[in-house]
N, C-alpha and C positions, 0 to 999 in steps of 0.2 A: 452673916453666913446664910438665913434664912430666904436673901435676897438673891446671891448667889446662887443656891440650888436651885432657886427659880429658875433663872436666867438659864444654867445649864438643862436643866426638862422642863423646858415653856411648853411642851405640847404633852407631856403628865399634870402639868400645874392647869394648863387647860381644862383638860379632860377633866380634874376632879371639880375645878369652878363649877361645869356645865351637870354633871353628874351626882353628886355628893345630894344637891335639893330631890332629886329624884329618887334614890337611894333610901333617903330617910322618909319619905312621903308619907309610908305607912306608918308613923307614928303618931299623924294626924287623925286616921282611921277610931270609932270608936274600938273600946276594950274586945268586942264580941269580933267584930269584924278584922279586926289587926290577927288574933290567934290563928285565922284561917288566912290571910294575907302576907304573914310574914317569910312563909317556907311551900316553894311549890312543890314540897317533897310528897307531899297527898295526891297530886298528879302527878309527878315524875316515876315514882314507886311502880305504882298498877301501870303506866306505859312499858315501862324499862324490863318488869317481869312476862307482858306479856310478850312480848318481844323477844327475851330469851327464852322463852317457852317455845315459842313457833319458832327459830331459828335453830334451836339444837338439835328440832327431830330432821336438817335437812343434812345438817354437818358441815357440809362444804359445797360451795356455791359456785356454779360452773365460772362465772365473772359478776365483777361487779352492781351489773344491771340488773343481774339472778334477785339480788341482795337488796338492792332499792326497789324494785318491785314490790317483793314479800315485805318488806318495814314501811313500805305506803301502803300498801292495802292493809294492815294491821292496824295501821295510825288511822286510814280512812275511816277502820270500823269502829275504832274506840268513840272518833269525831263524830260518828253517826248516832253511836250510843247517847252519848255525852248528851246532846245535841236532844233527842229524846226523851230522855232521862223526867219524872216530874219531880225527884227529888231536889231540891235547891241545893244546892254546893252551901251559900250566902244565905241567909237570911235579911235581906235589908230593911227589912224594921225593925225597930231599934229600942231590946226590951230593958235600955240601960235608965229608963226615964225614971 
């Protein structure tokens, strides 16, 4: 049976062959560095709030390009910040010795 479902989604069976190694990566990662590696929700959080922050004082947006503007130059500034930043996200030395 297990050969069959193959054969019927050979391009899901694919996709997990090529996928699934990259998936799991981060559990090669030491202990320190996996806790911040495993969930981009530490950056997605502070993007996604600032974003609804600046978008709901405009309400409605004449057309779509209104809307991609203002969510690039939002994203540009966070990137600029980021980018700036001397606080390290990672620390990659590795106090697990």
């Amino acid at each position: 049976m297990l050969i069959n479902n193959r054969e019927n989604h050979s391009n899901f069976a694919h996709w997990l062959e090529n996928n699934i190694p990259e998936g799991l990566a981060v559990f090669t990662l030491p202990d320190a560095h996996r806790k911040r590696m495993r969930t981009s929700n530490g950056i997605e959080r502070p993007i996604q709030q600032e974003l609804k922050r600046r978008t709901s004082k405009v309400r409605v947006f004449p057309n779509v390009d209104a809307l991609e503007r203002l969510s690039t130059a939002v994203l540009v500034e966070i990137d600029e910040k980021w980018e700036t930043e001397t606080k390290a996200y990672i620390k990659w030395e590795s106090t697990d010795e």
